[in-house]
C-alpha positions as CSV (number, residue, x, y, z in Angstrom):
1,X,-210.8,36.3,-81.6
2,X,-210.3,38.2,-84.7
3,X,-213.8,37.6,-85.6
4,X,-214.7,38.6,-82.5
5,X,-213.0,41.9,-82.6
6,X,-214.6,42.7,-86.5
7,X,-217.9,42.2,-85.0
8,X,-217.8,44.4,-82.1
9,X,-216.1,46.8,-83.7
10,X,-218.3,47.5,-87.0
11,X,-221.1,47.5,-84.5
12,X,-219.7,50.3,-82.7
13,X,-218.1,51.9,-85.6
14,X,-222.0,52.1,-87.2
15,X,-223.5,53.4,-83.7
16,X,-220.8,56.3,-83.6
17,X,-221.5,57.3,-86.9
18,X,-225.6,57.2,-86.8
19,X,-225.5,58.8,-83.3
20,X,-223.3,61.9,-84.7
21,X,-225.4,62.3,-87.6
22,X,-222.6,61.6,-89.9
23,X,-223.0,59.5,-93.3
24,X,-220.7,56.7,-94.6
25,X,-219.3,59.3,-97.1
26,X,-218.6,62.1,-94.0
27,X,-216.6,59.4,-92.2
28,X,-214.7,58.7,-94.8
29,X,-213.6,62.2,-95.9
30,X,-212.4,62.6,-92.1
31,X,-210.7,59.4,-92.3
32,X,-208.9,59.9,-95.9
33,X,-210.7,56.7,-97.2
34,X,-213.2,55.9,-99.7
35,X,-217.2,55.4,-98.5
36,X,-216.8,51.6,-99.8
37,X,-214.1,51.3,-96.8
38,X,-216.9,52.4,-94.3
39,X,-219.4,50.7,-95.6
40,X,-216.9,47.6,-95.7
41,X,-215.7,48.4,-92.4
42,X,-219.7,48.6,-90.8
43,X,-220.2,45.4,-92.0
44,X,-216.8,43.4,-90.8
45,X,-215.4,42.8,-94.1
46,X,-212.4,44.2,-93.2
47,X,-210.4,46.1,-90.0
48,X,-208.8,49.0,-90.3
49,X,-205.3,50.0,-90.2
50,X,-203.6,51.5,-86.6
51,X,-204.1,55.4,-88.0
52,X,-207.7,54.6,-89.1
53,X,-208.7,53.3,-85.7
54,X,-207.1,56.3,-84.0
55,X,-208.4,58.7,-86.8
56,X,-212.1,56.8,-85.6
57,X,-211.0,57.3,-82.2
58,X,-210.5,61.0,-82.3
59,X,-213.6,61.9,-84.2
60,X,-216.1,59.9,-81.9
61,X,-213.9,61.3,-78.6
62,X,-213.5,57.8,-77.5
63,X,-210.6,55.2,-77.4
64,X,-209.2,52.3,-79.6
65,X,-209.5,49.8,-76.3
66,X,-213.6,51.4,-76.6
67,X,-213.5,50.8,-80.2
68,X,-212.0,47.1,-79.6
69,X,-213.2,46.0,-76.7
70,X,-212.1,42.3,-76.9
71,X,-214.4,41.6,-73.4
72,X,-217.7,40.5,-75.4
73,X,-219.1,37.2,-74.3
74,X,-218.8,35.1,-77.8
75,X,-222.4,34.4,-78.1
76,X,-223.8,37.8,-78.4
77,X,-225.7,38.6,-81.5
78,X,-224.7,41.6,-83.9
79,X,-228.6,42.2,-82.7
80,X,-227.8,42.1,-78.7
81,X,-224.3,44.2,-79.7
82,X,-226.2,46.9,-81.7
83,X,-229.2,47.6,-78.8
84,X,-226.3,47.4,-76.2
85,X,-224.6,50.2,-77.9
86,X,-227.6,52.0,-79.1
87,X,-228.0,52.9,-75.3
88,X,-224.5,53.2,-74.4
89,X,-224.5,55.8,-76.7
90,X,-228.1,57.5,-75.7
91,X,-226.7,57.6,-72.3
92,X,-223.9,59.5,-72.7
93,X,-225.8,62.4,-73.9
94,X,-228.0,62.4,-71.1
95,X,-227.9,65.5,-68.6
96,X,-227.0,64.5,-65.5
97,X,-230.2,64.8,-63.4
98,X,-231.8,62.3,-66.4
99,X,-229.0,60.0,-66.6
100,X,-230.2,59.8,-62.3
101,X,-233.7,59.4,-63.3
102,X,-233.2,56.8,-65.5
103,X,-230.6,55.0,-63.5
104,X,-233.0,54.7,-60.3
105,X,-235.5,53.4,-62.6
106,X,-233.3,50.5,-64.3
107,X,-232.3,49.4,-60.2
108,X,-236.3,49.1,-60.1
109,X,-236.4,47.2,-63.2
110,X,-233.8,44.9,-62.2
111,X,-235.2,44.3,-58.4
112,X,-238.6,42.6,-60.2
113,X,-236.8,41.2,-63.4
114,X,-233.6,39.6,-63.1
């Protein structure tokens, strides 16, 4: 599990940042940490402490149980993780007559390719 957990969460830890524009060394001057810690962090070498995960929380507006989401299938590839979050993350910042658009377009998708 704790594998599990390091993989999901540098994935999502990396999306956040891209997403916001923000560059190893921003994150880590709003977390107190050194860039190597981000960069360490993004690619599962290590997992933060309780205050950096809600100090990574707070800055990306979303929550530790979003940041450690511990319901990932176990065979999903850092690959599959990154695109799932890539549009998790594109979707959010959709207005809402888009986000209807491309939601009525995805039920098509899925009627002739399941």
């Amino acid at each position: 599990m704790k594998d599990k957990v390091k993989k999901s969460l540098c994935v999502k830890v990396k999306a956040l940042r891209e997403s916001a524009g923000l560059t190893q060394e921003d994150l880590a001057a709003k977390c107190n940490v050194s860039w190597r810690t981000i960069s360490n962090l993004e690619r599962g070498l290590v997992i933060p402490d309780l205050m950096m995960l809600i100090d990574i929380a707070n800055i990306f507006n979303t929550s530790i149980d979003n940041l450690l989401d511990l319901k990932l299938v176990e065979n999903k590839s850092k690959v599959r993780l990154e695109k799932e979050q890539f549009l998790i993350e594109k979707l959010r910042l959709l207005s809402d007559t888009t986000l209807d658009f491309v939601l009525d377009e995805l039920i098509l998708l899925f009627k002739y390719f399941k």
